[in-house]
C-alpha angles and dihedrals in degrees: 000000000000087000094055087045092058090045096057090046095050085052096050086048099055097041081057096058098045091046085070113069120215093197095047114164110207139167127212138183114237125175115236139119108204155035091264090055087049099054092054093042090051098039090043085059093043100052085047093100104242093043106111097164131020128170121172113190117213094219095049108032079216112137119202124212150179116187139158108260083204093066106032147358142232086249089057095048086044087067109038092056089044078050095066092042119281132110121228133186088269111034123025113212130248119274087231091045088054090041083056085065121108116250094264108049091065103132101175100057109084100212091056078041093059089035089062090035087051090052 
């Protein structure tokens, strides 16, 4: 019985740790309007432990990952880039750490949001 018991619990343990991917492409939406926005999102990913690639592209606010399921998790990356200052669909940031953005990188104001769009 005790055999049987270990064996189910060697399966189930197994089927845990190949349900997490260590090569795991994602995308999410993050809020921003220049290169200087782009330097901090991506940066803000990369230093997350588990992040091994992150892209955000300017046109698309869409930032693309891979990442090991096993270190870290799309929550946690949420945060850490809400952290330095940018919303994204699942964790809106801080008002001090928006305030912490330079002028520029306001997107939330319209007129710094139709300056980047007129460049």
């Amino acid at each position: 019985m005790k055999k049987i018991g270990l064996i189910i619990g060697m399966v189930l343990f197994t089927i845990s740790m190949s349900a997490q991917n260590k090569n795991a492409k994602a995308q999410i939406e993050v809020d921003g309007v220049c290169g200087m926005c782009k330097q901090r999102i991506e940066k803000a990913a990369l230093t997350t432990k588990g992040v091994k690639y992150a892209s955000w592209n300017v046109e698309t606010h869409q930032l693309s990952l891979i990442l090991d399921e096993r270190k870290t998790s799309l929550k946690t990356i949420h945060e850490n880039v809400a952290a330095v200052g940018h919303d994204t669909k699942e964790v809106e940031c801080s008002t001090e750490a928006y305030n912490n953005l330079h002028p520029c990188c306001k997107y939330k104001d319209e007129e710094i949001i139709k300056d980047h769009k007129d460049e």
